[in-house]
Phi, psi and omega in degrees: 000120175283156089003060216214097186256151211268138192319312212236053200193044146070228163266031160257143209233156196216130205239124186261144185257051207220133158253150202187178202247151248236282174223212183272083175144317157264138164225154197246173155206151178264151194219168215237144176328315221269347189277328208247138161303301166304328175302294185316333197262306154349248157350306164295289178356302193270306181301330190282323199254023158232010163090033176183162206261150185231114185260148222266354142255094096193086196296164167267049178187136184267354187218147191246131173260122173263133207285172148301321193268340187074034206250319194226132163237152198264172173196157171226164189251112154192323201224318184160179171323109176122340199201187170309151181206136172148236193272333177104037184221152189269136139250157174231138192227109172283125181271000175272272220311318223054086151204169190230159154190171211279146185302145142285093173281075183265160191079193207282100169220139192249181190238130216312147170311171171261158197070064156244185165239148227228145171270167189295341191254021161091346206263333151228160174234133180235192213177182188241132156231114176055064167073346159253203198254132187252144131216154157295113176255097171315305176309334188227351175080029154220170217250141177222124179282128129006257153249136177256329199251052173278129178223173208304141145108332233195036191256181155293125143063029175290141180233080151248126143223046159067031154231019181189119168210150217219151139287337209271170169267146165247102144247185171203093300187124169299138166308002189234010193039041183249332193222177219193103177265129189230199172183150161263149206239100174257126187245036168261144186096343187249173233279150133288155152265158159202109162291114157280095158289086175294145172209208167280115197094187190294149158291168186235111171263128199242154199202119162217161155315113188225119169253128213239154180297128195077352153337138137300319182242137196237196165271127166281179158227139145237134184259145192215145121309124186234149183261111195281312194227118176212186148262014163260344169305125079228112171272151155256142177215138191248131180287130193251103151198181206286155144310160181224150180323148162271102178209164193218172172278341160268346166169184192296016169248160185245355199238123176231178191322308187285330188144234183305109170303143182065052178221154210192082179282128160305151181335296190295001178072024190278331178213157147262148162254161218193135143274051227257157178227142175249187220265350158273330200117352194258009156214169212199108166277133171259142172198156191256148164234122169318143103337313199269312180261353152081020177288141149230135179263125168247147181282314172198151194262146208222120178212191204172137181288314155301267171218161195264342159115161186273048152308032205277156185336293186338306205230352199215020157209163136200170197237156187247069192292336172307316186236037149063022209243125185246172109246131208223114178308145162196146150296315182333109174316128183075000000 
């Protein structure tokens, strides 16, 4: 399991399942349970004392607290894609013994809804109510809406894409947790599924937004930044370009592991890189967004007669804002 901690954020480190180096000096790789001693040693461990089983290529959790000495790191448990997901209590792991037991959480502290995303320092969570966007201040327990004018067909940080859908929200949480890059998800106009559940007694039907192949209107995104902690907050800032298909460089979805697929928030929480896709798959804008006033610049356009191809964050782009700099997977000759 890699490491990858932010320059300008101490010691919270963010955890990947991709191997690559740590620092000048250490590299990390993920090794499958039955291979790696420490995980095996590890692990039961961590599952007896948080009461749930856990497996060791897929932690319940994207962001780490590291002590200073590197001895111990903290975790938290709690919500869905972009964060944490499990019970929703901090844990601490001594990395000499490999043991774990629950953090000293002292004062008030609640505990994230269920389907939330845990912010990187642990401190809120946010979720979805009633087609808008919620979070949740764990140190004091309260919930502050967001957005208002989300509605059926039209909500925040909706996780659909009619052949895979979730309660949890896809977000993606700034490295410093004050702000939340999202989109509102538009599904008016588009197709339905419909499920019949048999069971004893009358049947249930379930009926959501489904885009089906040769659709004329598909799923939209309009992407936004929303601002958690300020002093205006809680703001919405609306990106000024057209929607964009809900399509991702890894597939007919916009929601992957980390939170948005294919956004890359600067350290400072100041900008995002962005991807857009259109709906074969055959062009790809890479593009940057203001945070604060929701101006986009796209840098440069990427297309292919086929499909332009998996270029996901992880591994084949970044953007480097110290030298002003992208690196970018392309097939493109020369």
């Amino acid at each position: 399991m890699e490491t990858s901690c932010h320059a300008n954020s101490s010691h919270i480190c963010t955890a990947v399942s991709r191997a690559g180096w740590i620092n000048s000096s250490r590299y990390a790789s993920p090794v499958p349970d039955d291979l790696n001693p420490r995980h095996s040693a590890s692990h039961p461990r961590r599952s007896a004392a948080s009461g749930q089983s856990i497996d060791g290529v897929d932690l319940p959790f994207q962001t780490f607290t590291l002590s200073p000495d590197t001895r111990e790191l903290t975790v938290a448990l709690g919500g869905g894609p972009g964060g944490a997901r499990g019970s929703g209590r901090s844990w601490t792991c001594d990395l000499i013994a490999y043991s774990c037991s629950a953090a000293d959480t002292t004062g008030t502290r609640s505990d994230p809804p269920p389907n939330s995303v845990l912010s990187p320092d642990g401190t809120k969570a946010a979720f979805i109510r009633d087609y808008n966007l919620w979070v949740r201040n764990l140190t004091i327990g309260e919930d502050v809406q967001l957005t208002t004018d989300g509605v059926e067909d039209f909500g925040y940080a909706t996780n659909n894409a009619g052949w895979v859908k979730r309660d949890a929200p896809v977000v993606s949480w700034s490295p410093d947790s004050r702000k939340i890059a999202t989109f509102q998800h538009d599904g008016r106009g588009v197709s339905h599924m419909y499920l019949v559940r048999t069971k004893v007694g009358e049947p249930e039907l379930e009926a959501w937004r489904y885009p089906l192949p040769g659709d004329s209107v598909i799923f939209r995104i309009h992407r936004v930044v929303i601002e958690v902690e300020g002093p205006n907050a809680p703001r919405v800032v609306r990106l000024q370009m057209p929607p964009d298909a809900h399509r991702s460089m890894v597939s007919d979805h916009v929601a992957c592991r980390v939170g948005l697929c294919d956004l890359l928030w600067y350290p400072d929480g100041s900008a995002l890189a962005f991807v857009s896709s259109s709906r074969d798959h055959k062009q790809a804008w890479v593009r940057v967004a203001d945070a604060n006033t929701g101006s986009v610049r796209t840098l440069f356009e990427e297309s292919s007669k086929t499909q332009v191809g998996d270029a996901s964050a992880t591994e084949n782009w970044r953007v480097m804002p110290e030298s002003n700099e992208l690196i970018w997977w392309s097939e493109r000759d020369n």
